[in-house]
MARDOLUM-764441 format. One record per residue (C-alpha): x, y, z; residue in three letters. Coordinates in steps of 0.001 Angstrom, whole numbers, plus 500000, padded with zeros to 6 digits. Example, Ala and Ser with C-alpha at 12.3 -4.5 7.8 and 13.67 -1.06 7.14 Angstrom:
% MARDOLUM-764441
+--------+--------+--------+------+
|      u |      v |      w | rest |
+--------+--------+--------+------+
| 512300 | 495500 | 507800 |  ALA |
| 513670 | 498940 | 507140 |  SER |
+--------+--------+--------+------+
***
This chain:
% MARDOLUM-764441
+--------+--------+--------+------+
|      u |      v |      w | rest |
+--------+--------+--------+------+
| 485248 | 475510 | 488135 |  UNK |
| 486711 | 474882 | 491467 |  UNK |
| 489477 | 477866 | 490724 |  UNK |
| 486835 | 480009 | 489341 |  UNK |
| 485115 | 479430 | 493000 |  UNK |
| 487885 | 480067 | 494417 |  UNK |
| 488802 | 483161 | 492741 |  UNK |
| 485341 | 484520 | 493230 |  UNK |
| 485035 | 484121 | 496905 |  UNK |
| 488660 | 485715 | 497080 |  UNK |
| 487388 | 488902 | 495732 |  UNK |
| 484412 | 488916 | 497584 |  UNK |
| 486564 | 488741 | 500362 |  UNK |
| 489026 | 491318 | 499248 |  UNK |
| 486404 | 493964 | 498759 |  UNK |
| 483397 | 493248 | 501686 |  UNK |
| 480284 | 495462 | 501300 |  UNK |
| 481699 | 497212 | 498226 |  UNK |
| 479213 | 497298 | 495644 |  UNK |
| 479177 | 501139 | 495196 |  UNK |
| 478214 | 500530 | 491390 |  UNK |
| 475111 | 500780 | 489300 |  UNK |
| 473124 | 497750 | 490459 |  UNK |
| 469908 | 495893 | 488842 |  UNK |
| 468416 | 492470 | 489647 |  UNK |
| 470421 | 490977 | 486474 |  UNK |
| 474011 | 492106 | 487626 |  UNK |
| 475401 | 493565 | 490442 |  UNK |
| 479838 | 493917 | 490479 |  UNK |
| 481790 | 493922 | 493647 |  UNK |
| 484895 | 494365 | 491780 |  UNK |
| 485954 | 496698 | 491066 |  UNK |
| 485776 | 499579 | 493599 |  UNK |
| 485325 | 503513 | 492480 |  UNK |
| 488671 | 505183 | 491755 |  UNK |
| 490170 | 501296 | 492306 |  UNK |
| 493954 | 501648 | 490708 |  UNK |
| 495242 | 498484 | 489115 |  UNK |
| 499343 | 497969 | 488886 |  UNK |
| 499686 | 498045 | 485525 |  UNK |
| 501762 | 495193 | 484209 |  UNK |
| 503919 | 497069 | 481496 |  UNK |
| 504768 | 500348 | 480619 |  UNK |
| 501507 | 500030 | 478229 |  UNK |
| 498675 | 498179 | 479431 |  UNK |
| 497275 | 496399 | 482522 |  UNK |
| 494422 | 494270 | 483663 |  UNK |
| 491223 | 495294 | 485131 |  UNK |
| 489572 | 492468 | 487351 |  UNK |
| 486286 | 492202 | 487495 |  UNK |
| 483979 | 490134 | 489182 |  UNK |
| 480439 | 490446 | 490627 |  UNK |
| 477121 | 487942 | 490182 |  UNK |
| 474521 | 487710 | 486935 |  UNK |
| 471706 | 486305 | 485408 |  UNK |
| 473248 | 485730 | 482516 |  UNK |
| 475828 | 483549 | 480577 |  UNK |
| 477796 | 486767 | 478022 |  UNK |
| 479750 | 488996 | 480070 |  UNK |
| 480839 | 492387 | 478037 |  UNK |
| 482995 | 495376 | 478832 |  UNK |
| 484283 | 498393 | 477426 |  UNK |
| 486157 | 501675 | 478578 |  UNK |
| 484490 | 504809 | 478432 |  UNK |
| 480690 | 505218 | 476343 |  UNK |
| 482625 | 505699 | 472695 |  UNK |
| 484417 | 502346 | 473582 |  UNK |
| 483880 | 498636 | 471500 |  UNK |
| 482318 | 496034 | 473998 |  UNK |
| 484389 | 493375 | 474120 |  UNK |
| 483052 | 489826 | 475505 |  UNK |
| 484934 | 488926 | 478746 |  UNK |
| 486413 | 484787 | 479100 |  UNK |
| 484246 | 484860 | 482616 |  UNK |
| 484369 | 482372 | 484877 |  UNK |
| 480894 | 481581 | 486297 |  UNK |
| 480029 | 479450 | 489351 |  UNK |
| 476805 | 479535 | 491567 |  UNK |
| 475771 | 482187 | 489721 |  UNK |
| 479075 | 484221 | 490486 |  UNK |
| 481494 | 485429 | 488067 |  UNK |
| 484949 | 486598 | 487372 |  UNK |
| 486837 | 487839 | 484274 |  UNK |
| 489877 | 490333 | 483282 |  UNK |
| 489518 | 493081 | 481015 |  UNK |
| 492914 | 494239 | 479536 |  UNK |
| 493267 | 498476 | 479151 |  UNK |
| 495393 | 500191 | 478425 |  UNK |
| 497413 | 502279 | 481177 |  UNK |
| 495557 | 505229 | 482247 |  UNK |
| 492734 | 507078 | 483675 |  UNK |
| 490605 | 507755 | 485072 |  UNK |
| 488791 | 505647 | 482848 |  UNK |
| 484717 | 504919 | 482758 |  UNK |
| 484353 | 501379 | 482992 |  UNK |
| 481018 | 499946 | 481833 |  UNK |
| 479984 | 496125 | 482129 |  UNK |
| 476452 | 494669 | 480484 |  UNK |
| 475292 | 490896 | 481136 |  UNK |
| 473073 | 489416 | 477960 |  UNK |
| 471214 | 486666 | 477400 |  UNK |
| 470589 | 484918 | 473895 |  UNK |
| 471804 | 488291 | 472529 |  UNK |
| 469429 | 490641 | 474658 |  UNK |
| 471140 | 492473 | 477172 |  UNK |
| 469755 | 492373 | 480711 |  UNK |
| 471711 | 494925 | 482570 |  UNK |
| 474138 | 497092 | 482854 |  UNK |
| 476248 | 498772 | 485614 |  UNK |
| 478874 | 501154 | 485218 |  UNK |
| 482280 | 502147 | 487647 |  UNK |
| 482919 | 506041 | 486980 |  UNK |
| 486243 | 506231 | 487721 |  UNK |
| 488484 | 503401 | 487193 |  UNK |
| 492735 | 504038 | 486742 |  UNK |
| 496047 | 501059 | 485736 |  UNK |
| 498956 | 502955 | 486953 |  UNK |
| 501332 | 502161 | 489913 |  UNK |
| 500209 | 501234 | 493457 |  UNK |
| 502532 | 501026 | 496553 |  UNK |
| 501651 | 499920 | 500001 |  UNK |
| 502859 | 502202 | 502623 |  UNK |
| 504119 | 501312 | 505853 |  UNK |
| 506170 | 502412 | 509134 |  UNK |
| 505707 | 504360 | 511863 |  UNK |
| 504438 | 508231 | 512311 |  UNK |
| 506535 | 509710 | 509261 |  UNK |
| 504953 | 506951 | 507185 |  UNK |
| 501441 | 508091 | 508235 |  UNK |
| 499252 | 511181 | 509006 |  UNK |
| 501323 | 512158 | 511818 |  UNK |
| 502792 | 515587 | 510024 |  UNK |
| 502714 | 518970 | 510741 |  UNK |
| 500565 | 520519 | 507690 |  UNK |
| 497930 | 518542 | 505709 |  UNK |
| 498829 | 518105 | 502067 |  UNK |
| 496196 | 518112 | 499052 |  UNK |
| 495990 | 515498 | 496123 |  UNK |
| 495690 | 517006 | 492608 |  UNK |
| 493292 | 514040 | 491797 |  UNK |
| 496433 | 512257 | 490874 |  UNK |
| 496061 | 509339 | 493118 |  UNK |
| 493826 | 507258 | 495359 |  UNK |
| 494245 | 505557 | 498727 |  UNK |
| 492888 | 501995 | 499535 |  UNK |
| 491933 | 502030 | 503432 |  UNK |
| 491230 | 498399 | 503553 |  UNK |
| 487420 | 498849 | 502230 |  UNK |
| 487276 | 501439 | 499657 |  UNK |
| 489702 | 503821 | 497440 |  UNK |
| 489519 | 507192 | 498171 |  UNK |
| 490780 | 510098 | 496282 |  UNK |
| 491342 | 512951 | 499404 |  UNK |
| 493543 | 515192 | 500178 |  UNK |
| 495204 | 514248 | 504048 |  UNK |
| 495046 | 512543 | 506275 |  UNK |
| 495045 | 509460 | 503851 |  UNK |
| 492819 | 506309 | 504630 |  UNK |
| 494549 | 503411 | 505796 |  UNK |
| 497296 | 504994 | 507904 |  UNK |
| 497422 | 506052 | 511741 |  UNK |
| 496956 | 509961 | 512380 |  UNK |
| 495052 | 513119 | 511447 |  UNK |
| 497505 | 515219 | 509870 |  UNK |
| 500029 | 515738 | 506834 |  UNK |
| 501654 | 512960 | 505035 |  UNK |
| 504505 | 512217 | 502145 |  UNK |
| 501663 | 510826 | 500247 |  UNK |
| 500207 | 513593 | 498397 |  UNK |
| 503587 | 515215 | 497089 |  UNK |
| 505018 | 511882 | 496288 |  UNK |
| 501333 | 510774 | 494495 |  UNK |
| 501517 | 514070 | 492825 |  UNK |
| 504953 | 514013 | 491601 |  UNK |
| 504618 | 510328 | 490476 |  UNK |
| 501792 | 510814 | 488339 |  UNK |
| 502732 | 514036 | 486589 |  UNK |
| 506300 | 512194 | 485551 |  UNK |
| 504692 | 508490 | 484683 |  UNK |
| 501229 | 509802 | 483222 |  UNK |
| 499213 | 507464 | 485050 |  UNK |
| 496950 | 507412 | 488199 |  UNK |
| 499196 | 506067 | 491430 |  UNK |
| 497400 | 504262 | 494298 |  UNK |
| 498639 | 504075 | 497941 |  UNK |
| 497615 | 501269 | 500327 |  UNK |
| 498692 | 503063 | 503640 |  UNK |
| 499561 | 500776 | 506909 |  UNK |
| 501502 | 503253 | 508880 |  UNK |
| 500969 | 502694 | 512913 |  UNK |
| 502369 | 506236 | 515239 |  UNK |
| 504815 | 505234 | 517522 |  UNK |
| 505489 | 501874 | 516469 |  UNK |
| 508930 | 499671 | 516896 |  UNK |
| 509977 | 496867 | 513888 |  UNK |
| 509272 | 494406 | 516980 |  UNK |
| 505781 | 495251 | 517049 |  UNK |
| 505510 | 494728 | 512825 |  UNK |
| 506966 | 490758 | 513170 |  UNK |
| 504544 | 488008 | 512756 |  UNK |
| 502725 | 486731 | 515505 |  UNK |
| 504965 | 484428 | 517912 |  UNK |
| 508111 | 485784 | 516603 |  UNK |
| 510723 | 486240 | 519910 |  UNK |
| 513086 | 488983 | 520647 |  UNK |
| 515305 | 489643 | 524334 |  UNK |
| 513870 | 493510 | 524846 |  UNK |
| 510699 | 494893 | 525126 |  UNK |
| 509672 | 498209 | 522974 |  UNK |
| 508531 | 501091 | 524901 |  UNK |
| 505037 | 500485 | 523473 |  UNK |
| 503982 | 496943 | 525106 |  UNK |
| 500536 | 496675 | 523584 |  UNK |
| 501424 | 494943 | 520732 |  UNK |
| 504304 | 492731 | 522448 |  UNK |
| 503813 | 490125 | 525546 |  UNK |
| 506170 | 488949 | 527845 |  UNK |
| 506990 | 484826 | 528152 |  UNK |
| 507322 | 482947 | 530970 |  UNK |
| 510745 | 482279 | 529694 |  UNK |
| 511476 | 486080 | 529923 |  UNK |
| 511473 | 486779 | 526146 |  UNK |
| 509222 | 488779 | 524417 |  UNK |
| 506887 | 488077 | 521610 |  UNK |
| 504350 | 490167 | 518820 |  UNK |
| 500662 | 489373 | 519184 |  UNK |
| 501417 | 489549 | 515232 |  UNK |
| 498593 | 492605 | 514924 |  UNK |
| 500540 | 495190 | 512809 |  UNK |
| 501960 | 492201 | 510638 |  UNK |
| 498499 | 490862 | 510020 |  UNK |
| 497348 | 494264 | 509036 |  UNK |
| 500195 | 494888 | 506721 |  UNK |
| 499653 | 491219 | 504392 |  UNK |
| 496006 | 491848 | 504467 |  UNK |
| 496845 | 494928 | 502603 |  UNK |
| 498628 | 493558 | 500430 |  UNK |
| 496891 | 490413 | 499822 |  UNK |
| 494086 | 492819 | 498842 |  UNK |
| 495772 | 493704 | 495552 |  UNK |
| 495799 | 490421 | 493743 |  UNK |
| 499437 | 488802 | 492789 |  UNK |
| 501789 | 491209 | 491486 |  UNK |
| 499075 | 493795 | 492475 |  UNK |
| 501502 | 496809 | 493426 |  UNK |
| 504875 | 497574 | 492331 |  UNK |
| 506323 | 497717 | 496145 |  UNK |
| 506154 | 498375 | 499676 |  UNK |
| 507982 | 501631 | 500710 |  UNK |
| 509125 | 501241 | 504547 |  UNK |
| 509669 | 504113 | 506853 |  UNK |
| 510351 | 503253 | 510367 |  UNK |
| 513444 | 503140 | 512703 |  UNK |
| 513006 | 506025 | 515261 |  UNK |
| 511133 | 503521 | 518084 |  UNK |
| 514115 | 501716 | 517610 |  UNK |
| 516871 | 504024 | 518216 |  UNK |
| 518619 | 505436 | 520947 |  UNK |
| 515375 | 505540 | 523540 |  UNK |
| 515279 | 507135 | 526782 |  UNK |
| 514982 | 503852 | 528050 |  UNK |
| 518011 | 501855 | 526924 |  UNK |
| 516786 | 498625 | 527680 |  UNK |
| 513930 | 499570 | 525304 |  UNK |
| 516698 | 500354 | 522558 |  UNK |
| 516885 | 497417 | 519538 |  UNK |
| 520529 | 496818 | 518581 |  UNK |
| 520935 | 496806 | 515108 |  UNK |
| 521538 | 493331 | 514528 |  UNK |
| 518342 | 492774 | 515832 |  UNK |
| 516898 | 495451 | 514144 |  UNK |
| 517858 | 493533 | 511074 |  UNK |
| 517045 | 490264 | 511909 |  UNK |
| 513666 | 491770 | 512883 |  UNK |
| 512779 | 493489 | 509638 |  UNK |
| 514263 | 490996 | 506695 |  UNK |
| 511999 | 488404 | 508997 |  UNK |
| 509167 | 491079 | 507731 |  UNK |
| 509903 | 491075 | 504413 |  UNK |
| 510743 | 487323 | 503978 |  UNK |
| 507847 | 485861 | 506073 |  UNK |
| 505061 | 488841 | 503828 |  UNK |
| 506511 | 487437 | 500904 |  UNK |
| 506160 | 483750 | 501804 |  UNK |
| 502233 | 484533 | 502712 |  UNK |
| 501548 | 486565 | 499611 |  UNK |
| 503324 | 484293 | 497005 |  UNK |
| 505864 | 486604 | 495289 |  UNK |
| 508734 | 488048 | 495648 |  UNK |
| 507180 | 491971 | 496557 |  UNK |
| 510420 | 494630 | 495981 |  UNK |
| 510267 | 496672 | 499305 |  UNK |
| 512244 | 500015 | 499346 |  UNK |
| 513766 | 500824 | 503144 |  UNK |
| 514655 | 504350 | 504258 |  UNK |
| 517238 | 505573 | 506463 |  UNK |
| 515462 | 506477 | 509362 |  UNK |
| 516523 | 507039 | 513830 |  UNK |
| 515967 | 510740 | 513691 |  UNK |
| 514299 | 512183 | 516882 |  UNK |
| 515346 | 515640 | 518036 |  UNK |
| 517710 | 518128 | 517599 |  UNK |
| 521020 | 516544 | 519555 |  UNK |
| 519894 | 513045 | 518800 |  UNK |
| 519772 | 513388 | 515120 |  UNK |
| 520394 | 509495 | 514191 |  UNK |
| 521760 | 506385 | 515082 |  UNK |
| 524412 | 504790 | 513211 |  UNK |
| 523849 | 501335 | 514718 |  UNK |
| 519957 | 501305 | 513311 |  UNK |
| 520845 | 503204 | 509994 |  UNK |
| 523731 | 500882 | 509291 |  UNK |
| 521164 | 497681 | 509845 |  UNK |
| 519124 | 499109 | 507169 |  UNK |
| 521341 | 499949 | 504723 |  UNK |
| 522500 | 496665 | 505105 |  UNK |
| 519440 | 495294 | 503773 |  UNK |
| 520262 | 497523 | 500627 |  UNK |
| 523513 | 496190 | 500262 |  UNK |
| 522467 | 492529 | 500566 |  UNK |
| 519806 | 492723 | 497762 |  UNK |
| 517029 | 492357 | 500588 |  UNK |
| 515835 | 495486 | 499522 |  UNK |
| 515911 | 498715 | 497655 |  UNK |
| 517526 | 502090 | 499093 |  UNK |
| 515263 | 504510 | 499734 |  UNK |
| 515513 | 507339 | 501100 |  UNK |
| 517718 | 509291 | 504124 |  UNK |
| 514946 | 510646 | 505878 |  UNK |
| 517610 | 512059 | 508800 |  UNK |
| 519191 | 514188 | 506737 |  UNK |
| 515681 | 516518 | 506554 |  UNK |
| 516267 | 518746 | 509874 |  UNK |
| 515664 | 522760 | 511124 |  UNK |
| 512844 | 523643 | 509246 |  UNK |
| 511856 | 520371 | 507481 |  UNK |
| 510846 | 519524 | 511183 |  UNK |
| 507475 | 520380 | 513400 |  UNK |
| 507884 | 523255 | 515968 |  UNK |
| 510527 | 525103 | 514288 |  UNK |
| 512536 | 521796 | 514268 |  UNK |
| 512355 | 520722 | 517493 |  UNK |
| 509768 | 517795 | 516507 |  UNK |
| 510439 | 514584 | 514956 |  UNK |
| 507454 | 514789 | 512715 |  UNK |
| 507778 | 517052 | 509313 |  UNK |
| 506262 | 520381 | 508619 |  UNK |
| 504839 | 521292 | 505693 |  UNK |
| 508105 | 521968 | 504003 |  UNK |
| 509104 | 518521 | 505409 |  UNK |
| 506397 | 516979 | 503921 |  UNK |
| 506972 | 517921 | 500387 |  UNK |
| 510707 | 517185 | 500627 |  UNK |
| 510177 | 514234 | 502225 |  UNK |
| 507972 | 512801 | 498623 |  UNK |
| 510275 | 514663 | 496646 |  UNK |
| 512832 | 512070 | 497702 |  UNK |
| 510698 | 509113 | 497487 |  UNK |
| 510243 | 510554 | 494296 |  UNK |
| 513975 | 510594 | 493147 |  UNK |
| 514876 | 507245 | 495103 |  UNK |
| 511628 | 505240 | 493162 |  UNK |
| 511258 | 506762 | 489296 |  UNK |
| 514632 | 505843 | 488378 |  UNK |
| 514315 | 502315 | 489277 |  UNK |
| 510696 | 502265 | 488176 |  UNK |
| 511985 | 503627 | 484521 |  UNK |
| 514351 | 500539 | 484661 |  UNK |
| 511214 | 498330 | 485361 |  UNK |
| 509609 | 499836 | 482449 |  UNK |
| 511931 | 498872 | 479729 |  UNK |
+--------+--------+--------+------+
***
């Protein structure tokens, strides 16, 4: 009972305000959200959580009207409730739930859109946000979580920093027409920001980024995070349950590299010090062992097209089994870039290329997941 507690007041607290559902007096659901995409756990099938309160002792659900009902194993306490429905992979499905009593049913409430696919969380800087050049459009093959609510939009995408284009859209796009199955993004992408800025709070380094909002100095002369960004990125993925999205896909390096400023530059060995501390510590907090994918990214302008010291530190992490290789995000330059390529952010060509090779770097590794 005390887990079932537990469990209840997690997704309450997950999902705050959220009961967008059909609602009567008998049963009311907080979880889960409209056009809410669940990780699915095999190629196959997944598991829909669903929670909410009733005046009732038989929990039932079914997918879609044609559907059987099938009783749910809920957990009740204090006249909450939480149970998992397994589906298969798909959707958008209809998802209806029905509370009974002594075999009468009391009510019923119903989530129109509900899809088990693939969810990543998305995080970085501007390239990882709404920072580009040329909005992109979704093909209603994906939704984005922005903390409080999915949304299926076209850009800029809830959750992230900006009001323009992202990767998002082509790489949601692509994903779902390959896999068959909705994809759902839970975007955490800050403009502007340095790795130093993403550490947990308290966590020292010698140099100061450009941006100081997020850093403070010591009396000691070190710096340290106020731990915002970082706090930010676990609640997003505490969010989606254990083993709730398939990985984190990190773009960010350019804050890092070769600024105007030198003594705002992060040496490489810092810079990965500074981001395996990221992964390591978000893994710790969220209790498993999340794959992250890291791209290859110090690109600024033409002339100052990379640094090797910054995309060295991250391909180490590739090469240690920290994490995955994604993709070389320096290599897209001239037109792939804003202002006829004198921008660091993509154009609308950009864009498209840019998701095209998350694409390639994640559905080969995701087929080997599959298996």
């Amino acid at each position: 009972m005390k887990f079932a507690l537990l469990l209840s007041s997690l997704l309450v607290l997950r999902y705050p305000l959220q009961a967008q559902t059909q609602t009567h007096a008998q049963l009311k659901l907080t979880v889960p959200l409209e056009h809410q995409v669940f990780q699915r756990s095999s190629k196959d099938k997944g598991s829909i959580q669903i929670a909410g309160s009733a005046a009732a002792s038989v929990i039932e659900a079914r997918i879609g009207s044609g559907g059987a009902w099938q009783r749910l194993d809920a957990k009740f306490e204090a006249g909450h409730f939480t149970a998992v429905l397994e589906a298969p992979a798909g959707g958008w499905f209809q998802l209806e739930v029905r509370a009974s009593e002594a075999g009468a049913v009391l009510a019923a409430a119903t989530v129109e859109h509900i899809g088990i696919g693939e969810v990543f969380v998305v995080a970085g800087q501007s390239n990882s946000a709404n920072h580009g050049a040329e909005k992109q459009h979704n093909q209603g093959s994906f939704a984005s979580f922005d903390g409080r609510s999915w949304h299926v939009t076209d850009d800029p995408q809830p959750g992230g920093s900006g009001n323009g284009g992202s990767f998002m859209p082509p790489l949601g796009n692509a994903l779902a027409a390959k896999l068959g199955v909705p994809v759902g993004f839970i975007p955490c992408g800050i403009g502007a920001t340095s790795v130093r800025e993403w550490l947990p709070k308290g966590a020292t380094f010698p140099n100061p980024p450009t941006i100081e909002s997020r850093v403070q100095k010591l009396p000691n002369g070190e710096w340290e995070s106020k731990g915002q960004a970082y706090d930010t990125l676990v609640q997003r993925m505490k969010s989606a349950g254990p083993h709730g999205f398939r990985a984190v896909l990190w773009h960010q390096g350019e804050s890092d590299a070769n600024q105007k400023d030198p003594t705002r530059t992060l040496p490489g060995k810092l810079y990965r010090e500074s981001l395996e501390k990221i992964i390591r510590t978000s893994r710790q907090e969220i209790g498993w062992e999340a794959p992250w994918f890291v791209a290859q990214v110090s690109y600024h302008v033409p002339g100052d097209e990379a640094s090797p010291d910054i995309r060295a530190a991250q391909a180490s992490l590739w090469q240690d089994d920290v994490a995955l290789q994604g993709p070389d995000s320096d290599a897209l330059k001239g037109d792939l870039r804003e202002r006829n390529g004198q921008g660091v952010h993509f154009s609308g060509a950009g864009l498209r290329e840019h998701g095209a090779r998350w694409a390639a770097q994640i559905i080969p590794w995701l087929e080997k997941q599959l298996k």
